[in-house]
C-alpha positions as CSV (number, residue, x, y, z in Angstrom):
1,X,0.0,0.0,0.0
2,X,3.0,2.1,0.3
3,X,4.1,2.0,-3.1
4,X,1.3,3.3,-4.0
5,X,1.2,6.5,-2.1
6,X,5.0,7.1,-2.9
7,X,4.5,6.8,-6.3
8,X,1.7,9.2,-6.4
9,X,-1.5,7.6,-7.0
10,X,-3.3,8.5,-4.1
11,X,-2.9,11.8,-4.0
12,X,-5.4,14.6,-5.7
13,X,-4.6,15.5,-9.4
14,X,-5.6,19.4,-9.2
15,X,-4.7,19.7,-12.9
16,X,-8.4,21.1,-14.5
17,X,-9.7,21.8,-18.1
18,X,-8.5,25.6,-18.7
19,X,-11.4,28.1,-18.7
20,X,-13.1,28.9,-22.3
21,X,-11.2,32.4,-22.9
22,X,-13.0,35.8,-24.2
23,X,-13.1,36.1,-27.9
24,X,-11.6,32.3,-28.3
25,X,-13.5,29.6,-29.3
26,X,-12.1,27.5,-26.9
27,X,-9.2,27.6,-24.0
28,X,-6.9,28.2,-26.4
29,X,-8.5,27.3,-30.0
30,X,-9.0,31.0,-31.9
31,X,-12.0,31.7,-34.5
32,X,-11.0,30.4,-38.0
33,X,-8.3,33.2,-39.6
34,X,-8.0,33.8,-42.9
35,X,-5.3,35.9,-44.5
36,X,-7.8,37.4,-46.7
């Protein structure tokens, strides 16, 4: 049960789905761009 815990399982993952940004279409994806 040890191993476990040393090697990280047990413990919380606080990594989280970035938040839908102002003017994007997504976290990070941008509205479709077109040089011209």
């Amino acid at each position: 049960r040890g191993d476990l815990k040393k090697a990280g399982f047990l413990t919380r993952d606080a990594r989280m789905k970035e938040r839908k940004k102002y003017g994007l279409k997504a976290a990070r994806r941008a509205p479709q761009f077109s040089k011209r």
